[in-house]
C-alpha atoms as one frame of an Amber mdcrd trajectory, in Angstrom:
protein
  -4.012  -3.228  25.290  -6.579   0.275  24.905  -3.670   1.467  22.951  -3.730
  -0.346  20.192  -6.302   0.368  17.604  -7.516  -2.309  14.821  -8.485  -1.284
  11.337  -9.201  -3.474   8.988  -8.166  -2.796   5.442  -9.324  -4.615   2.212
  -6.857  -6.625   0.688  -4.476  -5.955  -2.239  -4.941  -1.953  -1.156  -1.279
  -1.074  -1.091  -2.463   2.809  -1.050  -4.073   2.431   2.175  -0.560   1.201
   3.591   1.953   3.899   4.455   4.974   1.177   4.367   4.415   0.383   1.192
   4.874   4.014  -0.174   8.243   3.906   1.950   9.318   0.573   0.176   8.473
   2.982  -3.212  10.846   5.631  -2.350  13.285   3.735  -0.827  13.341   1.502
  -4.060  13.088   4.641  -6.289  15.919   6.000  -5.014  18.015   1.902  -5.787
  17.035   1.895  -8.816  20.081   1.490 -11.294  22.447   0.812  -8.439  24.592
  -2.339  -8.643  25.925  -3.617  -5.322  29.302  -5.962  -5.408  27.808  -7.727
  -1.804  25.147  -7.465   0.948  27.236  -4.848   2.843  27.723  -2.143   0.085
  23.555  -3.092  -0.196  22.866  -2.620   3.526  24.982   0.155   3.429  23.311
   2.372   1.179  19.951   1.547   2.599  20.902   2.666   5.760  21.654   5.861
   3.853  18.764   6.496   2.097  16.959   6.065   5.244  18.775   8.252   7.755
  18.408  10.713   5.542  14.304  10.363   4.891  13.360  13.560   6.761  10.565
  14.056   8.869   8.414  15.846   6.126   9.125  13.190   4.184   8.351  10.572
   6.494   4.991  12.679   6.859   3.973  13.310   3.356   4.317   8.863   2.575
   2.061   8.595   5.412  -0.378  11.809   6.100  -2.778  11.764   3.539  -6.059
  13.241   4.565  -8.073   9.850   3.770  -5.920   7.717   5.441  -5.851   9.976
   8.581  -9.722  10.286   8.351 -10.502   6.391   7.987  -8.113   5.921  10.930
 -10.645   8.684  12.770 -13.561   6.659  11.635 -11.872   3.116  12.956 -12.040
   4.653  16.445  -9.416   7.734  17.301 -11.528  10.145  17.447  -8.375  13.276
  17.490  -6.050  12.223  14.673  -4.856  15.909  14.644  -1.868  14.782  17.138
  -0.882  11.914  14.824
């Protein structure tokens, strides 16, 4: 579909991928935590993620370089993202 933009990142760039600064604060925040079972796990996961705020959200994923190389890859207003 026109919606759906490609860009193509070199490999083994974690930086350039916004999930994988969520994985870091989500595991951050597990750190030192012992679970007795998957449910006490899943549990606090779904914790630590309902209460990611927005801002937060947006400072894992809004850097200025990332924004511009999506630009560059073809949206040419990355202002509204």
């Amino acid at each position: 579909p026109e919606n759906i933009i490609f860009l193509f990142q070199p490999p083994y760039s974690p930086e350039l991928n916004p999930i994988e600064r969520l994985w870091l604060e989500i595991k951050r925040k597990l750190k030192w935590e012992i679970f007795e079972n998957l449910d006490e796990l899943r549990k606090r996961l779904t914790s630590i993620i309902t209460e990611l705020t927005s801002r937060t959200i947006k400072s894992l994923g809004g850097w200025d370089f990332i924004l511009e190389a999506i630009c560059v890859g073809g949206i040419k207003n990355y202002s509204s993202l």
